[in-house]
C-alpha positions as CSV (number, residue, x, y, z in Angstrom):
1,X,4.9,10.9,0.0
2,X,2.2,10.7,-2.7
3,X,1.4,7.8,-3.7
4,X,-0.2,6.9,-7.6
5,X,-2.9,4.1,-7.7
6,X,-3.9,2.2,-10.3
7,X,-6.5,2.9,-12.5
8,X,-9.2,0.5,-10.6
9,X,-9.2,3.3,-7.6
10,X,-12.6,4.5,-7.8
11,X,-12.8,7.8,-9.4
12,X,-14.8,9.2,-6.2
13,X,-11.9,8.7,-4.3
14,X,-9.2,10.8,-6.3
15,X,-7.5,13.2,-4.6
16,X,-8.3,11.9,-0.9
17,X,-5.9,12.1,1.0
18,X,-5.2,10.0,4.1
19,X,-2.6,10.0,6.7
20,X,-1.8,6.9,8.5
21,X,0.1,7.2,12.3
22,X,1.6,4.1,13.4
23,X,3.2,3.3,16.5
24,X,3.8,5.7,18.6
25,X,4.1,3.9,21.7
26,X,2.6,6.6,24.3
27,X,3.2,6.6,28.1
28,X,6.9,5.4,28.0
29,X,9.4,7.9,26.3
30,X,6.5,9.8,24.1
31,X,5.5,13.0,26.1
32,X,3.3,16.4,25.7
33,X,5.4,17.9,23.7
34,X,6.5,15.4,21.3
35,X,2.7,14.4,20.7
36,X,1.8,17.9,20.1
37,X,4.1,18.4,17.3
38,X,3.0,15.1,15.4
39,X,-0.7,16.8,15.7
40,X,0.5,19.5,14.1
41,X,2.5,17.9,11.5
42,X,-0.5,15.4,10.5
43,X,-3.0,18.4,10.5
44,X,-0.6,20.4,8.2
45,X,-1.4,17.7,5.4
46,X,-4.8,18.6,5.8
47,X,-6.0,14.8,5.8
48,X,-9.4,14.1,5.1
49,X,-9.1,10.9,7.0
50,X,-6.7,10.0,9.6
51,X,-5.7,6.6,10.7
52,X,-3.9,5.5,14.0
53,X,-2.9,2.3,14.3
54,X,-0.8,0.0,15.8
55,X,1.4,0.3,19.4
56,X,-0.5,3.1,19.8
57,X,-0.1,2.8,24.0
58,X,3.5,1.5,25.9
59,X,2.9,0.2,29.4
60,X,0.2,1.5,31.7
61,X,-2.8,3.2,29.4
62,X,-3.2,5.2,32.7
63,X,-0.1,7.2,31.9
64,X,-1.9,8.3,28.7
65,X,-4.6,9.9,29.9
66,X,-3.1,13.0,30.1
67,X,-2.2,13.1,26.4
68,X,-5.8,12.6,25.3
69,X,-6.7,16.3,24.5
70,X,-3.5,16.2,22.4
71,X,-4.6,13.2,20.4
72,X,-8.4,14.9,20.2
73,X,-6.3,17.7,18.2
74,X,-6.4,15.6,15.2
75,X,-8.8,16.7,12.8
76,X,-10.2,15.5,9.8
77,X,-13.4,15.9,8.0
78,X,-14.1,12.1,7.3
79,X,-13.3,11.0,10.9
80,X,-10.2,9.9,12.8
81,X,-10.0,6.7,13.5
82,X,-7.9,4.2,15.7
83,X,-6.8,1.1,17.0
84,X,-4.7,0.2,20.2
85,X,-3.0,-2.8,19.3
């Protein structure tokens, strides 16, 4: 979805694009596969920044671990950035 901003968005900043991932709620019914896809899909937009955010872990962070070098798949050239909670 694009969105149109008004005409106080600094010039600089046209065209940016950023994607925003909100809760996913790892370690309960999210697995491997699932998360590997959603890299994918996010990469395909070819964000220059990437924000996760919000319910970004279910129940034990332990049980996430092993989905860290799926996460560390993301990739955008300003940074991806996240929040837990």
């Amino acid at each position: 979805m694009a969105l149109r901003f008004a005409a106080r968005w600094p010039e600089r900043l046209l065209g940016l694009v950023l994607v925003e991932v909100s809760d996913i709620h790892l370690g309960t019914l999210i697995g491997e596969r699932w998360m590997a896809r959603l890299v994918e899909r996010v990469n395909a937009m070819k964000p220059d920044v990437t924000v996760v955010d919000g319910d970004l872990v279910d129940g034990n962070v332990r049980r996430v671990e092993p989905l860290l070098p799926v996460l560390k798949g993301l990739r955008a050239p300003l940074g991806v950035w996240a929040v837990s909670g």
